[in-house]
C-alpha positions in Angstrom: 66.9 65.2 114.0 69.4 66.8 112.4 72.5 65.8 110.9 76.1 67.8 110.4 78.7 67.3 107.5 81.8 68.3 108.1 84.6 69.6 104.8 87.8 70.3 104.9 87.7 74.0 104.3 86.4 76.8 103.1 85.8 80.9 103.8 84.6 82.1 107.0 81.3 83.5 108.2 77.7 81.7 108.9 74.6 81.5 106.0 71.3 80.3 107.3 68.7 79.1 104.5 67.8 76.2 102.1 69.4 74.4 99.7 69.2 75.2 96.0 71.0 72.2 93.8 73.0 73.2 91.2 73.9 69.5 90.3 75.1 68.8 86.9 72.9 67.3 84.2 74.2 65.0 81.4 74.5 65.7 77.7 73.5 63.8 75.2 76.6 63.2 73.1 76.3 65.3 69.0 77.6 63.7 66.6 79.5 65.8 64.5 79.3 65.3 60.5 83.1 65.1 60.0 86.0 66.2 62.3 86.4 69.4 60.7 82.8 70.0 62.0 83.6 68.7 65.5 87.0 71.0 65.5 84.9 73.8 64.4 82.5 73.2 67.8 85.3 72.9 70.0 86.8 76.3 68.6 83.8 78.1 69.4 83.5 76.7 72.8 86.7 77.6 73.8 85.4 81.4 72.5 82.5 81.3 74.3 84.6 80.3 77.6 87.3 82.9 77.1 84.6 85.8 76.4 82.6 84.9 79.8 85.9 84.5 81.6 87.4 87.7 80.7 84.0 89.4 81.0 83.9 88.4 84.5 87.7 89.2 85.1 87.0 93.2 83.8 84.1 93.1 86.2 85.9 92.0 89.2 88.8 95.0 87.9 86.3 97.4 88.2 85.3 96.4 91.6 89.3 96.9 92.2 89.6 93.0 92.9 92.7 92.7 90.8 93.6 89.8 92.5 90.5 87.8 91.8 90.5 88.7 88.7 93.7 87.2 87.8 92.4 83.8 88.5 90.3 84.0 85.9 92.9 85.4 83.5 94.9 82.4 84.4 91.4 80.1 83.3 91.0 82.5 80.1 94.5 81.4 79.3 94.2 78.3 80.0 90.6 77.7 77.8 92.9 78.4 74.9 96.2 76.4 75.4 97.9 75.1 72.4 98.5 72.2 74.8 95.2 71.5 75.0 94.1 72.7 71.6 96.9 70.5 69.8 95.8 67.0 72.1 91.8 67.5 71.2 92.8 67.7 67.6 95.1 65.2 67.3 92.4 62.8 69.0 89.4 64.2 66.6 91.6 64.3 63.2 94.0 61.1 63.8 92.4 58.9 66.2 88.7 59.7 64.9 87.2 60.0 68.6 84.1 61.9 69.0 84.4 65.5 70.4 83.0 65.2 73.8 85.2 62.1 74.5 88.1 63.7 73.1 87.9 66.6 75.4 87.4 64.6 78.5 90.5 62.6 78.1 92.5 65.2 77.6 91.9 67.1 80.4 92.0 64.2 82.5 95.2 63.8 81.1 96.5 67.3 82.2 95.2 67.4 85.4 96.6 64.0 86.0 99.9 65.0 85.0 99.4 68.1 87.8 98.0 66.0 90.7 100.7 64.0 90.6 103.4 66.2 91.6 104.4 66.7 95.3 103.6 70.6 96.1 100.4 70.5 97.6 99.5 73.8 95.8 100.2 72.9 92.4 98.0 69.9 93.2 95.3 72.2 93.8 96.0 73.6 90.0 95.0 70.6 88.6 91.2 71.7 89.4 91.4 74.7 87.6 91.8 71.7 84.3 88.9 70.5 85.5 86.9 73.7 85.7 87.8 74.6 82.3 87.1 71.1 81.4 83.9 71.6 82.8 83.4 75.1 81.4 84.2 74.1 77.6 81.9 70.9 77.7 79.1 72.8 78.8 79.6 75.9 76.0 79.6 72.7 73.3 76.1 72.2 74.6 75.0 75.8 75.5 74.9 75.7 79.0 77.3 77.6 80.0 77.1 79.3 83.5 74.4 79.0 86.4 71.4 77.6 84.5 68.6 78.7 87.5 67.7 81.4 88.8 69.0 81.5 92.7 67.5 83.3 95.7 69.1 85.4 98.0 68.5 83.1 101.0 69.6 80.5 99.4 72.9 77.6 100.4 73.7 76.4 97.1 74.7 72.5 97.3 76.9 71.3 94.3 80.0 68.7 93.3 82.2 71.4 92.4 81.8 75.1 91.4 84.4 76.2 89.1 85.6 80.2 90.1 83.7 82.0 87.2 80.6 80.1 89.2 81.5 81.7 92.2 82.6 85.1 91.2 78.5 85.3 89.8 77.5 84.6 93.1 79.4 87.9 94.9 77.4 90.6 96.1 75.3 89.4 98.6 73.4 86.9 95.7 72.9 84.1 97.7 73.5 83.1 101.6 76.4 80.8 101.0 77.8 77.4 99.0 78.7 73.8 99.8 80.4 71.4 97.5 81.6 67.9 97.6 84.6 68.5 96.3 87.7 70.6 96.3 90.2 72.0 98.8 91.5 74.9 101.2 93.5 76.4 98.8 91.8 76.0 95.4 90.8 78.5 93.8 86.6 78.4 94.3 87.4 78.2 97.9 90.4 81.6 97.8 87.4 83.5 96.0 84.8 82.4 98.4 87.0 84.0 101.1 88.1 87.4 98.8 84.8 87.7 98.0 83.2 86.9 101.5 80.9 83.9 100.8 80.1 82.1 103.2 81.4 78.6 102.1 82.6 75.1 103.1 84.2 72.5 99.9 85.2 68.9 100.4 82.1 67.8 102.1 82.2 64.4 100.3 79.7 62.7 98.4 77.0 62.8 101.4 76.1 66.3 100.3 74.5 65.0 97.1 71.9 63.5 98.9 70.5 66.6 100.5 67.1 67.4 98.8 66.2 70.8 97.3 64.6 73.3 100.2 66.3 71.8 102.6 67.0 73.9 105.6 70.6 73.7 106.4 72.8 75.9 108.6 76.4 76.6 107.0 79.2 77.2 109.4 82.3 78.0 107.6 84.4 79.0 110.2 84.4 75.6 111.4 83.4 73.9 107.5 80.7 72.3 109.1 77.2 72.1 107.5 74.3 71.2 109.6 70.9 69.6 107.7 67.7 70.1 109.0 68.7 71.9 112.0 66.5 72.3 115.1 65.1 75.5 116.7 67.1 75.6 119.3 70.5 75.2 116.8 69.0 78.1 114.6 68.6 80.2 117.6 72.5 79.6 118.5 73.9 80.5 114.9 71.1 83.8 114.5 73.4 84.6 118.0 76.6 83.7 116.7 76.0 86.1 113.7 74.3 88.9 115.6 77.9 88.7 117.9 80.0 88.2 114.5 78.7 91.4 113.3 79.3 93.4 116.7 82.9 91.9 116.6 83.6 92.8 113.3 82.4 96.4 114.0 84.7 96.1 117.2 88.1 95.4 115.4 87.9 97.5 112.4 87.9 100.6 115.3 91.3 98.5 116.3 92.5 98.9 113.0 95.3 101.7 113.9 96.3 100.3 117.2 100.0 98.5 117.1 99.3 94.7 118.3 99.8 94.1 121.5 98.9 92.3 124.7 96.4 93.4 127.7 99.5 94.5 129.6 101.2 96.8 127.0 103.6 93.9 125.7 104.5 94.6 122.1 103.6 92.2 119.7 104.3 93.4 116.4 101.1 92.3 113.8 102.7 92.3 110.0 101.3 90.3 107.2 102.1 87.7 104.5 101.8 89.1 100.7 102.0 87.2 97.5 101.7 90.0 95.1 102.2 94.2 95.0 98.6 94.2 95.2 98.4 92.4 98.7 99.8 95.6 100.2 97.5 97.7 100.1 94.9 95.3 101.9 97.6 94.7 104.4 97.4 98.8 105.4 93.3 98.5 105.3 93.6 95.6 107.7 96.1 97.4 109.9 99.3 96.1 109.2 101.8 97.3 110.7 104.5 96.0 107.9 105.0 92.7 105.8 106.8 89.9 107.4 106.5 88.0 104.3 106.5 89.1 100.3 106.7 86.5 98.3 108.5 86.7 95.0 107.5 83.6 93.3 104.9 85.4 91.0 107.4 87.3 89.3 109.1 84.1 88.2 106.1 81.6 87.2 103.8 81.4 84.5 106.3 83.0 81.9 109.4 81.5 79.8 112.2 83.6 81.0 113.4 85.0 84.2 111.9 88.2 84.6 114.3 91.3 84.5 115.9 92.7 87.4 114.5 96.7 86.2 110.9 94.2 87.0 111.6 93.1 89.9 112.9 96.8 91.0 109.8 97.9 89.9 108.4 95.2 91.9 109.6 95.8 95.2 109.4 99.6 94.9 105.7 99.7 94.7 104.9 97.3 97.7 107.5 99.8 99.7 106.2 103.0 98.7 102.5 101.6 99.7 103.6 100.5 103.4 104.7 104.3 103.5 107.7 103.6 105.6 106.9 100.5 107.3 109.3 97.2 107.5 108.6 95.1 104.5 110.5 91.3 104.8 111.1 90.3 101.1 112.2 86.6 100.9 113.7 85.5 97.8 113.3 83.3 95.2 111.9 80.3 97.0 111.1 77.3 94.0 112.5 73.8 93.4 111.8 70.8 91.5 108.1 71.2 93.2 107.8 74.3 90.8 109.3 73.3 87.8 109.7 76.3 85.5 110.2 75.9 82.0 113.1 78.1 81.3 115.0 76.1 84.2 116.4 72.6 83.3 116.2 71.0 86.5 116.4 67.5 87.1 113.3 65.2 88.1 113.7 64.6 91.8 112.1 61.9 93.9 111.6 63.9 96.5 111.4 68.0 95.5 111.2 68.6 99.4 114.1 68.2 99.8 116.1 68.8 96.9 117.4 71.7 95.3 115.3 74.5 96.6 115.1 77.9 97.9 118.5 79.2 98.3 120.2 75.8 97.2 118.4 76.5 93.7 120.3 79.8 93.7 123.5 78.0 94.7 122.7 76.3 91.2 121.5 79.5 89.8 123.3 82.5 91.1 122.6 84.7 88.0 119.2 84.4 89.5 119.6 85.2 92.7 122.3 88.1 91.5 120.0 90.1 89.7 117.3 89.8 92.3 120.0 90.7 94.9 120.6 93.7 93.1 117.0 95.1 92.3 116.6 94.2 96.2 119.5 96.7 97.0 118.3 99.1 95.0 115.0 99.5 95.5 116.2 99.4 99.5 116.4 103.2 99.6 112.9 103.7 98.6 111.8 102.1 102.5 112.8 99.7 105.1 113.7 96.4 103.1 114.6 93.3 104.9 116.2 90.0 102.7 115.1 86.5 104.2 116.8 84.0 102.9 114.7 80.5 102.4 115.7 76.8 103.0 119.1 77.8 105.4 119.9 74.6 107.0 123.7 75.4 107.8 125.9 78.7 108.6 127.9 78.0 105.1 124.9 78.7 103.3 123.8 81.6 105.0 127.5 82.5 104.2 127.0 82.3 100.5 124.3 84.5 100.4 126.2 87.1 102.4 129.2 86.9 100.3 126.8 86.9 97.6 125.6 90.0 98.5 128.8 91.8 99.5 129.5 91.4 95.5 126.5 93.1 94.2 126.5 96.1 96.9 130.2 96.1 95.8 129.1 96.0 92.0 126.6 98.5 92.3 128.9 100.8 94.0 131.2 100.6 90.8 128.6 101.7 88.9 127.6 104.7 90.8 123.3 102.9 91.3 121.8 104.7 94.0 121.6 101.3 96.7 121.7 100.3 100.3 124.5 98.2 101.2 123.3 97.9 105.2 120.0 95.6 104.4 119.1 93.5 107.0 119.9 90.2 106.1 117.8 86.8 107.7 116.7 83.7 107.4 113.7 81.6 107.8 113.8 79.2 110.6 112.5 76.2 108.6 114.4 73.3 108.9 114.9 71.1 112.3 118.8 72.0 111.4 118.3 75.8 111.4 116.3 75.2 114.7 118.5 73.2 116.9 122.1 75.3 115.7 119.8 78.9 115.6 122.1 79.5 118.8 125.2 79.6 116.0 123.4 80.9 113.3 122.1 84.0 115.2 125.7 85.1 115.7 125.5 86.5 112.3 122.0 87.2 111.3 120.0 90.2 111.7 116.6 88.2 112.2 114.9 85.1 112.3 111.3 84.0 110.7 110.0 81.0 111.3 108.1 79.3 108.7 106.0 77.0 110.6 104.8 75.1 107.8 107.6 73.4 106.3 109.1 73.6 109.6 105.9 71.3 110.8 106.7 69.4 107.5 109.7 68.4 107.7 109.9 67.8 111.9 106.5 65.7 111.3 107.6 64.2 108.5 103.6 65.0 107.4 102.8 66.4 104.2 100.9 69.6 105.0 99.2 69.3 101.9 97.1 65.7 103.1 94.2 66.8 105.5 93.9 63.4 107.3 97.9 63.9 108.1 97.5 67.5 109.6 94.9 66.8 111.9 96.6 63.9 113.4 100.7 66.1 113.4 99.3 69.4 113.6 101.3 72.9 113.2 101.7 73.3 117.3 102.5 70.1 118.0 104.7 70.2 121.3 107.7 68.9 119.1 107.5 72.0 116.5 106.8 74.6 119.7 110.3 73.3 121.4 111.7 74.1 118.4 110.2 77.1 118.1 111.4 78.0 121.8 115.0 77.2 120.5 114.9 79.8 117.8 113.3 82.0 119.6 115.7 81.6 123.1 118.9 81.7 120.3 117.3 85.2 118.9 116.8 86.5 122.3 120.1 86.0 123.6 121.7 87.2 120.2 119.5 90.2 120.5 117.8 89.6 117.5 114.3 90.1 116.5 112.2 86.9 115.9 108.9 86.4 113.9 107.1 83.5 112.8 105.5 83.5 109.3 103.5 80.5 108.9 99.9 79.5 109.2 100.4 79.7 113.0 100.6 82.7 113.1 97.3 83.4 112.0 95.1 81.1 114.5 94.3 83.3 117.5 94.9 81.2 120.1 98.4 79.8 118.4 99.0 83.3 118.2 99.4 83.5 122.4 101.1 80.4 123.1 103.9 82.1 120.2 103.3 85.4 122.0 103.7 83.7 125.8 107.2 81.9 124.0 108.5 85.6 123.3 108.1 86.0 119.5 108.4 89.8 118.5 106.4 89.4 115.1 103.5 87.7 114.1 102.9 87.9 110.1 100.0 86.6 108.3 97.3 86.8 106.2 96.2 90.4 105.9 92.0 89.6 106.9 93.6 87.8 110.0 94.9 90.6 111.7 92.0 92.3 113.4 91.2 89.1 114.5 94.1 88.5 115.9 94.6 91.7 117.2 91.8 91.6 119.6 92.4 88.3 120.7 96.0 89.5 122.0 94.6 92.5 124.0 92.5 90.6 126.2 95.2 88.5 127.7 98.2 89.4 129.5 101.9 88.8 129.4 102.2 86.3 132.2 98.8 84.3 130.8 100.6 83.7 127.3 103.3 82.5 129.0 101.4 79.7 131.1 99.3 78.8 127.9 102.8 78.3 126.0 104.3 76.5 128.2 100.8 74.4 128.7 101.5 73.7 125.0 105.1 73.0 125.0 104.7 69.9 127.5 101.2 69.2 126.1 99.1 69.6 129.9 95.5 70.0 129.4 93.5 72.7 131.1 
């Protein structure tokens, strides 16, 4: 009889096979013949790492997976911090503990220090300690890297695999991976999903039981893994895969098509992008703009502000690869859940709701100034829209417009080539933006809702903890209402109104937010076909019943 295991995420698609263990096996401790000797050890480890980490990174480059490839530039980096260099030594040299001890303890001590801050995705950074952890205490005892050989059919089972693991599994290598361990948005489970693996993480500590060559069926799109599975299961998955593939083969000929409904209705298909990069995937997936580019990554991992002639640069390239098309650019949206090191920002109790988004550049507005400005001027290379993040009232939507009136002003002076006439929005994030959106859409040009912190903060649920978003989910009839609000408040001001959160990217969210009227949907880039086709086989008049099915929660 067989049994099923279900994780808590994952990448999509469906492997069939047996299980090949890749379970790790203890090292005898070596006892060094002074600390200098142990030191000495350590040093080449961390060599060995970096060398196999940047190796990997130059291959994934080539394969034109920049992307990818800078998570492992971030591990590289990472092997060799003076942080952690200084903290092994001091333990080896002043408190005489062995090597291998020394190392443990202080990445537990880094990661610790990581886990326990409030954003759910710098949370997830603390694993990428561990996987260098892991990585460096294997290289002290030369096993660095998958130590068997692996067939093609095969569903690894493992506690963790760190992202150098599962970059050597890409190109078709083995059928798929399950681990007890690890999150949705760690980094073994992003390249799992950039590198289409089949995968499911967080499966518990069940999955350790699971023999070698047993046949298991993993189902990723649902993170469910099923252990000796019957005939008549197999036969329902080999289905599932043969209609996957037809699917697949079905949207990518959608790929040019503008999103819309069965009936002609306009729904507008854009997607989310974290990096310059992103764009061009967003045009191969059929984009037709970006609702949402994130500018965080020009301000983190670096100890100064970045240059506004950068961020020009910045903005300029995603807009000359959309060719034209709408790209949304929200600004600087970090807080005391993203401390930065050339910000002196006050510990808060809770960084949620604190001094974030635009009330950081309240605090800060040399910061938002300068990105104002390269905004403006890199306007007249495309169609840039500025969102403005964290608006809870009209006087801070205010700001940012008087704000901006002194840098188009400014740049006018100096005789920059600029667009004054940006479109100028804001994310509909808070429950405060939502109920007043009727006032705040008299002077707006658009609305985006961000139905994540906007589920965060109406649930009061931490979207980060997967036992609290199952039980206040994302379309919850209390966030849709809201929703509706924004969306009846943009109608009636005759502005345009997208939403930009995870929502967006589900395919049957995505008609109850088309039935409520929402004019955009923007989300990951791989989502859109999906999404796509889902939208053209229902009409106008169906979205609108299953919206307002969900609204007052009535069951089919």
């Amino acid at each position: 009889m067989s049994k099923r295991l279900q994780g808590v995420g994952g990448a999509p698609g469906i492997a069939i096979g047996q299980v090949v263990r890749l379970l790790d096996i203890p090292n005898q401790q070596i006892i060094d013949a002074n600390p200098e000797a142990a030191l000495t050890r350590f040093q080449h480890a961390q060599e060995l790492v970096v060398t196999r980490l940047q190796r990997l990174a130059e291959q994934l480059r080539t394969e034109g997976r920049d992307d990818e490839a800078g998570i492992l530039d971030a591990q590289s980096l990472l092997a060799e911090d003076i942080s952690l260099t200084d903290e092994v030594q001091r333990r080896v040299r002043d408190e005489q503990e062995a090597l291998e001890p020394a190392v443990s303890a202080t990445i537990t001590q880094m990661r610790d220090i990581l886990a326990g801050l409030d954003d759910p995705y710098l949370r997830e950074r603390a694993a990428d300690i561990d996987h260098v952890g892991q990585m460096i205490k294997a290289a002290l005892h030369g096993t660095l890297g998958i130590q068997r050989e692996i067939p093609s059919d095969a569903v690894i089972v493992a506690a963790d695999l760190t992202p150098a693991e599962t970059a050597e599994l890409r190109g078709g290598s083995v059928a798929g991976f399950a681990t007890a361990v690890g999150g949705a948005t760690g980094h073994t489970a992003i390249l799992a999903r950039s590198l289409g693996i089949p995968a499911i993480v967080g499966l518990g500590d069940a999955l350790l039981d699971i023999s070698d060559a047993t046949d298991v069926i993993l189902d990723g799109d649902t993170s469910t893994l099923v252990v000796e599975p019957a005939q008549h299961e197999i036969r329902i998955y080999e289905q599932r895969i043969a209609d996957q593939n037809v699917r697949k083969q079905q949207r990518q000929s959608l790929r040019d098509q503008p999103g819309q409904l069965a009936d002609g209705h306009a729904v507008a298909l854009w997607a989310n992008i974290g990096h310059p990069d992103d764009a061009l995937v967003a045009r191969e997936q059929g984009a037709e703009g970006v609702g949402l580019f994130r500018t965080e990554f020009l301000f983190l991992h670096r100890n100064e502000a970045p240059t506004e002639e950068e961020q020009y640069i910045a903005y300029c390239s995603v807009l000359e690869t959309m060719e034209g098309r709408p790209v949304v650019v929200r600004t600087l949206d970090i807080g005391g859940d993203k401390p930065l090191p050339y910000l002196a920002m006050p510990t808060e109790p809770n960084p949620f709701l604190g001094v974030r988004g635009l009330r950081l550049c309240m605090n800060r507005p040399d910061l938002f100034t300068a990105q104002l400005r390269a905004l403006l001027r890199a306007a007249t290379h495309g169609d840039l829209w500025i969102m403005l993040p964290m608006v809870a009232t009209p006087q801070d939507f205010s700001w940012a417009t008087q704000q901006l009136t002194v840098v188009a002003e400014a740049l006018q002076s100096e005789k920059i080539a600029h667009r004054a006439d940006v479109p100028l929005g804001i994310m509909i994030e808070t429950p405060a933006a939502a109920i007043t959106a009727d006032i705040l859409a008299k002077d707006v040009s658009f609305f985006s809702i961000g139905s994540n912190d906007l589920t965060q903060y109406t649930m009061a649920a931490d979207r980060g903890l997967a036992e609290l978003v199952q039980q206040y989910p994302h379309d919850a009839p209390a966030v849709l209402r809201l929703i509706a609000c924004a969306v009846e408040a943009g109608k009636q001001a005759g502005i345009p109104v997208g939403v930009c959160g995870e929502l967006a990217s589900e395919p049957e969210a995505a008609i109850i937010l088309a039935g409520l009227g929402v004019d955009e949907l923007s989300m990951t880039a791989v989502a859109i076909p999906e999404v796509k086709e889902r939208l053209l086989a229902i009409t106008r008049d169906e979205a609108c019943r299953a919206a307002q099915r969900a609204v007052d929660r009535v069951d089919d």
